[in-house]
N, C-alpha and C positions, 0 to 999 in steps of 0.2 A: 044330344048334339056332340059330335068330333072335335075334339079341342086342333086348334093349328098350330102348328109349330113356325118359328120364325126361324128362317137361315139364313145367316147371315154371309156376305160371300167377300170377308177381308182376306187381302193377300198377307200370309202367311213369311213372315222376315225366314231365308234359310239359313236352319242352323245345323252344324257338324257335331255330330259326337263320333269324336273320335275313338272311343273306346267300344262301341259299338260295332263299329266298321271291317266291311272282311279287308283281307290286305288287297284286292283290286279295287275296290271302291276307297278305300286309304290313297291309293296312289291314280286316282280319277281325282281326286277331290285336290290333293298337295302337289299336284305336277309328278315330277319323277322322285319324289322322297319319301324315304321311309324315316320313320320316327318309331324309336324302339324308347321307353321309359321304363325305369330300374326303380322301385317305389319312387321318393321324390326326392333320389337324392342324384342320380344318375340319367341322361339322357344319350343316346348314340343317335347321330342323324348320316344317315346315307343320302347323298344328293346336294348337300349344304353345298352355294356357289361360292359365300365369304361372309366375313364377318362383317357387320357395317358397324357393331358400336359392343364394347367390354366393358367392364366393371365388374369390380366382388360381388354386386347386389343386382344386375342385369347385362343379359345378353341378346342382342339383335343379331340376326340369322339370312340371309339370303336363300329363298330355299329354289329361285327361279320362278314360279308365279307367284310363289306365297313370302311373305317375310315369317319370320314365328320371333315372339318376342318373349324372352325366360326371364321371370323373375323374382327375387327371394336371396339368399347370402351365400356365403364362402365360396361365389362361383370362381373356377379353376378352370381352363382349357387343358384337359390331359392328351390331347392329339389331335390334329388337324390335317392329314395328308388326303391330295388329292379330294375327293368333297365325301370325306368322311369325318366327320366330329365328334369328341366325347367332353362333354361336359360333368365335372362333378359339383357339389353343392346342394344347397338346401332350395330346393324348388317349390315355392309356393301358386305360381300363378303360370299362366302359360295363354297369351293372345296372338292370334293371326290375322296378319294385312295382307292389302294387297299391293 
């Protein structure tokens, strides 16, 4: 006798790997930003609308649909012109809202 398999049909939560991603599916998924990361110590964002909150140890991001939330120590703002950002520091975590 044919043994049955059970299928189960749960919806599935979506998740982003970013590192993954070609650079047009990166920027389908972020609105218009691009996110370049330098091991964990450096991030450049192109598309950044503003900063909504600083500190040494976290950084909140405006990216336009998305927020991206940095966080981890010695954070520094080394440039901010026009909606291009450079963050340096010791990057340990990195979450995205909406």
């Amino acid at each position: 006798m044919a043994k049955k398999l059970k299928v189960g049909l749960k919806k599935q939560a979506k998740k982003i790997n970013l590192f993954n991603l070609s650079t047009d599916s990166a920027f389908s998924e972020l609105g218009e930003s691009h996110i370049n990361f330098i091991d964990n110590k450096k991030v450049i964002i192109d598309g950044c609308k503003s900063v909504i909150d600083y500190d040494e140890n976290f950084v909140t991001l405006n990216l336009g649909k998305k927020i991206i939330y940095l966080f981890g120590s010695c954070f520094e703002i080394l440039d901010f012109t026009d909606a291009n950002i450079t963050i340096v520091g010791k990057i340990s975590k990195v979450e995205f809202g909406e």
